[in-house]
C-alpha positions as CSV (number, residue, x, y, z in Angstrom):
1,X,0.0,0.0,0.0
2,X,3.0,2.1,0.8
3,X,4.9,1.2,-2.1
4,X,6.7,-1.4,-0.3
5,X,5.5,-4.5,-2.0
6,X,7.5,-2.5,-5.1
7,X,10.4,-1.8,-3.1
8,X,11.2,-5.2,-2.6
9,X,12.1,-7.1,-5.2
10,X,10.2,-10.6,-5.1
11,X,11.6,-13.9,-3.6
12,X,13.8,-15.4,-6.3
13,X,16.4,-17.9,-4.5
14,X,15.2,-20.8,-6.3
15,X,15.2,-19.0,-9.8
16,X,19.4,-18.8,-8.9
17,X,19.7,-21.9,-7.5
18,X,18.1,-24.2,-9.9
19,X,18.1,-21.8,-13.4
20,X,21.3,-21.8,-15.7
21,X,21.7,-19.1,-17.9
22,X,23.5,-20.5,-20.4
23,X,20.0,-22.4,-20.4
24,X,17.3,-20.4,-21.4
25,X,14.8,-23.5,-21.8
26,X,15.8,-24.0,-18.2
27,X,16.2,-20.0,-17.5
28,X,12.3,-19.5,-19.2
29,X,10.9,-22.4,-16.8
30,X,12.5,-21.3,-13.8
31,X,11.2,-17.8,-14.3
32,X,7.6,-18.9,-15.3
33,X,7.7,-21.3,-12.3
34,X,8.4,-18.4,-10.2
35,X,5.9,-16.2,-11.7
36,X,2.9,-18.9,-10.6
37,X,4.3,-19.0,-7.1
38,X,4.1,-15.6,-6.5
39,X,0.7,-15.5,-7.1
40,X,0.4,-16.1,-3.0
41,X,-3.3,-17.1,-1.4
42,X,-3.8,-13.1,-0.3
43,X,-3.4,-12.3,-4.2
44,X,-6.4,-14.6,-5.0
45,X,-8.3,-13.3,-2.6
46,X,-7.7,-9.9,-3.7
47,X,-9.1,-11.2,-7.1
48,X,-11.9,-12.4,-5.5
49,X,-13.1,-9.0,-4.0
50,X,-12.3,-7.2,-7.2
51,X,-14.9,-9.2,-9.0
52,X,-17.5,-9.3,-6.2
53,X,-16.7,-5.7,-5.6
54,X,-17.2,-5.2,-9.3
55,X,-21.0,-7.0,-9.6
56,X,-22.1,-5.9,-6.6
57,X,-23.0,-2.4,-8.0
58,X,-21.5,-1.0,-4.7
59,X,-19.2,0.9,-6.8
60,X,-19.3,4.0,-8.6
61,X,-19.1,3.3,-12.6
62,X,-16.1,5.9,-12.2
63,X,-13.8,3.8,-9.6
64,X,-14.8,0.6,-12.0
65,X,-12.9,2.1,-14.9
66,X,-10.1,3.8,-12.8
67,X,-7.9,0.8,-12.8
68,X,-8.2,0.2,-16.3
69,X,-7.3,3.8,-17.2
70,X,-4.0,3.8,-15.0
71,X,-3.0,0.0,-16.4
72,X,-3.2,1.6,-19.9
73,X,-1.8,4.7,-18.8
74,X,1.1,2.5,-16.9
75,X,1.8,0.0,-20.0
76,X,2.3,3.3,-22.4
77,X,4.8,5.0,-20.1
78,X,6.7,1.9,-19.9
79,X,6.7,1.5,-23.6
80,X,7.7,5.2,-24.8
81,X,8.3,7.6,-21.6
82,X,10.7,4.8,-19.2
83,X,10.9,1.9,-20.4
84,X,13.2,-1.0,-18.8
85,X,17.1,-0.6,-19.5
86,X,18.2,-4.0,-18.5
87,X,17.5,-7.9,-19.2
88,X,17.6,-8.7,-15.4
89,X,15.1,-11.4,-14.5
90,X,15.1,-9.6,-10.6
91,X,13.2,-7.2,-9.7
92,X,15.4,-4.0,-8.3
93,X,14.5,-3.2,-4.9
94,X,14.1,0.5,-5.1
95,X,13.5,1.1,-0.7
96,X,14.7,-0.4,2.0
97,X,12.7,0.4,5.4
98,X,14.1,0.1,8.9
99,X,11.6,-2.4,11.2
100,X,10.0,1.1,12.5
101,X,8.7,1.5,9.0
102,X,8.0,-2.3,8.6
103,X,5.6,-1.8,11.7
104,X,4.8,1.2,10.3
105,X,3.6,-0.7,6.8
106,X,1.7,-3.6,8.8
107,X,-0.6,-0.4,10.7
108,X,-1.3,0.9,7.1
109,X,-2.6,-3.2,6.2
110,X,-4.6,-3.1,9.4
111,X,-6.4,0.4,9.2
112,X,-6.7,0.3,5.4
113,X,-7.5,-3.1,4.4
114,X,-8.4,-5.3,7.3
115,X,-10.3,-3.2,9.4
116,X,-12.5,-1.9,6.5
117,X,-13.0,-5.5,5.5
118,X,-14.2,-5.9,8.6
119,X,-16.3,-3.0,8.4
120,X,-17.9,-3.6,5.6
121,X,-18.3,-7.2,6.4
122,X,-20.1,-6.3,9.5
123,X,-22.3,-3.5,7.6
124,X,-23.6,-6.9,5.7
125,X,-24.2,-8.8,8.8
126,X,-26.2,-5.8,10.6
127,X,-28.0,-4.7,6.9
128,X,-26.5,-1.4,7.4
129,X,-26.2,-0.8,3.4
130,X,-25.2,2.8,4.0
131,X,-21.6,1.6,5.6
132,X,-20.9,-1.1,3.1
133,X,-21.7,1.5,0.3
134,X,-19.3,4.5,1.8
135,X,-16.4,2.1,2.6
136,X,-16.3,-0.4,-0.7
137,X,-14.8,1.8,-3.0
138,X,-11.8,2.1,-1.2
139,X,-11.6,-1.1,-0.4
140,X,-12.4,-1.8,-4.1
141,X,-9.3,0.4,-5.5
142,X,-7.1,-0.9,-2.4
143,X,-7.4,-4.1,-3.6
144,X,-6.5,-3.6,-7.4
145,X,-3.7,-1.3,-6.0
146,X,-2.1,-4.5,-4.2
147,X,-2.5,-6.3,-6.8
148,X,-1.3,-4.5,-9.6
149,X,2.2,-3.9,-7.7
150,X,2.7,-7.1,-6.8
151,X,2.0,-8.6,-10.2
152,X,4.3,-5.8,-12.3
153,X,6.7,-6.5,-9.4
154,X,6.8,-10.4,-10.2
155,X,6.9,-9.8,-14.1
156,X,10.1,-8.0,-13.9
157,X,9.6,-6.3,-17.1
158,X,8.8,-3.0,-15.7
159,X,11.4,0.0,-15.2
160,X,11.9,1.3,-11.5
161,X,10.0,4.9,-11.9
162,X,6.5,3.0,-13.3
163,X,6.7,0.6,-10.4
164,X,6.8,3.8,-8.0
165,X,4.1,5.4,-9.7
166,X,1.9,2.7,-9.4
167,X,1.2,3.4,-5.5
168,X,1.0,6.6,-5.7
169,X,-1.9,6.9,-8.2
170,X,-3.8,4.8,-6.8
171,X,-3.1,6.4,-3.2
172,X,-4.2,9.8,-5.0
173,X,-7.6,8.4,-6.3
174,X,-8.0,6.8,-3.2
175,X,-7.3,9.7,-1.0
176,X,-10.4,11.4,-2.7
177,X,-12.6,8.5,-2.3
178,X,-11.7,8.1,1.1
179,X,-12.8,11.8,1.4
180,X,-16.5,11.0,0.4
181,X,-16.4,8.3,2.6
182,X,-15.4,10.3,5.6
183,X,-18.0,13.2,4.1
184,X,-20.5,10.5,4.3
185,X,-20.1,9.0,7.5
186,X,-19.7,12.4,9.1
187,X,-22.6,14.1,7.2
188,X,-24.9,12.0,6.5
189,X,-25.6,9.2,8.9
190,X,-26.7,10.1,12.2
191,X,-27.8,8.4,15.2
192,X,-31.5,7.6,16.6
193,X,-32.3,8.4,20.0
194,X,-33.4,4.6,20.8
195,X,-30.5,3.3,19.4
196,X,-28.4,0.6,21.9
197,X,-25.0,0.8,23.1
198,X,-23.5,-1.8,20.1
199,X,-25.2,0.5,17.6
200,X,-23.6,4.2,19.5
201,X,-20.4,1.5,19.2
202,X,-20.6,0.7,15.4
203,X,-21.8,4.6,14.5
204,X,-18.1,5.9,16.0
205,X,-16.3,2.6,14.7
206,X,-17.4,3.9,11.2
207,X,-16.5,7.2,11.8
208,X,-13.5,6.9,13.7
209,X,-12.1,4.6,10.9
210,X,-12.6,6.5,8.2
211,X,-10.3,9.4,9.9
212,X,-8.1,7.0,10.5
213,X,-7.4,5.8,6.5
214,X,-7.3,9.7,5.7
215,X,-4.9,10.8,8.2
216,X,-3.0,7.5,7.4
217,X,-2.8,7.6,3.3
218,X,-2.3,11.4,3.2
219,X,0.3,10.9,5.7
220,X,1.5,8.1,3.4
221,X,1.4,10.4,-0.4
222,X,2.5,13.4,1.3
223,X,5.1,11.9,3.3
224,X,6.8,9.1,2.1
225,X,5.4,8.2,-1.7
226,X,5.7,12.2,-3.4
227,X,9.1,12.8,-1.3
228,X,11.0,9.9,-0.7
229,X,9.5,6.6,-3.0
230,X,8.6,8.6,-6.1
231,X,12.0,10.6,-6.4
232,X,14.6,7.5,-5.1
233,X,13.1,5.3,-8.2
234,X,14.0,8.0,-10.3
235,X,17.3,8.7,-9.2
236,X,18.1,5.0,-9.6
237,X,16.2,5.2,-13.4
238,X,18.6,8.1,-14.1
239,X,21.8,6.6,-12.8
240,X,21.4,3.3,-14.5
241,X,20.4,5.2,-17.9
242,X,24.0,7.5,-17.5
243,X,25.8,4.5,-16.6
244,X,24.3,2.8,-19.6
245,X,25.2,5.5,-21.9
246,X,28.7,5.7,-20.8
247,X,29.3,1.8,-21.0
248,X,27.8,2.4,-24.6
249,X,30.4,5.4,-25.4
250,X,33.0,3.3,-23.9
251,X,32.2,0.9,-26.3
252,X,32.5,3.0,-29.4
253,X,35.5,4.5,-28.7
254,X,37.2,1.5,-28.0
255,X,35.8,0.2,-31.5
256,X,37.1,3.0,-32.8
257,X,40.5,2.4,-31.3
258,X,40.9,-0.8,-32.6
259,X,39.3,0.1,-36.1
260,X,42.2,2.9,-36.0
261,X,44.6,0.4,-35.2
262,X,43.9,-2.2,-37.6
263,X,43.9,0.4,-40.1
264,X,48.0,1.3,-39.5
């Protein structure tokens, strides 16, 4: 959600271990193999809420065709605008956080995607329609968000500033949609005078979390993703590009050494 899941690069011990390169029948098995495994149990089940997120009619027509916007927008700056420099079968890792940020990572899993689950889960249970409407769209763009980075992580074919940009259009979008949710909660749903003690509890649990995933993702964009993700991917772009070139020049001239040479 962070960006993390592109920061690191995926788990790829075995692809060394058991892959030859001077066997790419071997090299193309081994890396296929390790595509598969990456698609982990959560991953499905990310897959699974997409699609029942995407029939239940719970979310706006505009969220629905979001992610397929940013996936065509994301393929066409790969192609013409950054596109990968080097063969590698890993994936770079582009940040490497301290166990404070790890901790801080597993809080951003909890308030954004568990809890909300949970949430809306619970709006189902109690037929509160009104919850499970304000807080599935975030949950529904969350969820393709994951997704997408881990599978452009695992493919490897993508260039270090389009991984970083991943999260943080998505975090954008979702940042505004959190926004209505919080609107919503806040404005729009009040409580009855007869209403128990467990229903006082689930009116402030709604509100309360939807503060929380504000405060949290705009910390997140304005704080980490737009400062210190976005611009470290492309400094390391930039760096590999100029050290590219100059392996390229390097290569000319000493052509053009040894043309000279051969000429005398």
């Amino acid at each position: 959600m962070s960006g993390m899941s592109m920061g690191v690069p995926p788990q790829s011990d075995h692809l060394d271990q058991k892959a030859d390169p001077k066997k790419p029948g071997q090299l193309q098995t081994a890396v296929s193999g390790n595509l598969m495994g990456s698609l982990r149990v959560i991953e499905l089940q990310l897959v699974a809420f997409i699609m029942v997120f995407s029939v239940s009619g719970l979310v706006p027509l505009r969220d629905l065709i979001f992610p397929a916007l940013i996936s065509v927008y994301i393929v066409a700056i790969s192609r013409f605008a950054f596109p990968k420099l080097s063969d590698s079968a890993k994936s770079p890792e582009l940040f490497r956080g301290s166990r404070l940020f790890r901790l801080y990572v597993m809080l951003g899993t909890t308030i954004g995607l568990f809890l909300p689950l949970a949430y809306v889960l619970g709006g189902f249970a109690r037929g509160d329609d009104h919850a499970v409407r304000s807080a599935t769209p975030h949950l529904f763009l969350l969820s393709f968000q994951i997704l997408t980075e881990n599978v452009i992580s695992g493919l490897s074919l993508f260039s270090s500033p389009v991984r970083a940009l991943v999260p943080m259009l998505y975090t954008t979008r979702r940042v505004i949609v959190i926004i209505d949710w919080v609107n919503d909660v806040w404005m729009n749903k009040t409580l009855r005078a007869n209403d128990e003690l467990k229903d006082v509890a689930w009116f402030w649990f709604g509100r309360v979390l939807a503060v929380a995933n504000l405060v949290y993702f705009m910390v997140n964009l304005l704080c980490f993703l737009i400062p210190v993700f976005l611009p470290r991917a492309f400094e390391k772009y930039f760096k590999e590009r100029d050290e590219l070139h100059a392996k390229m020049a390097e290569d000319k001239r000493y052509s053009r050494e040894s043309d000279s040479k051969k000429a005398e």
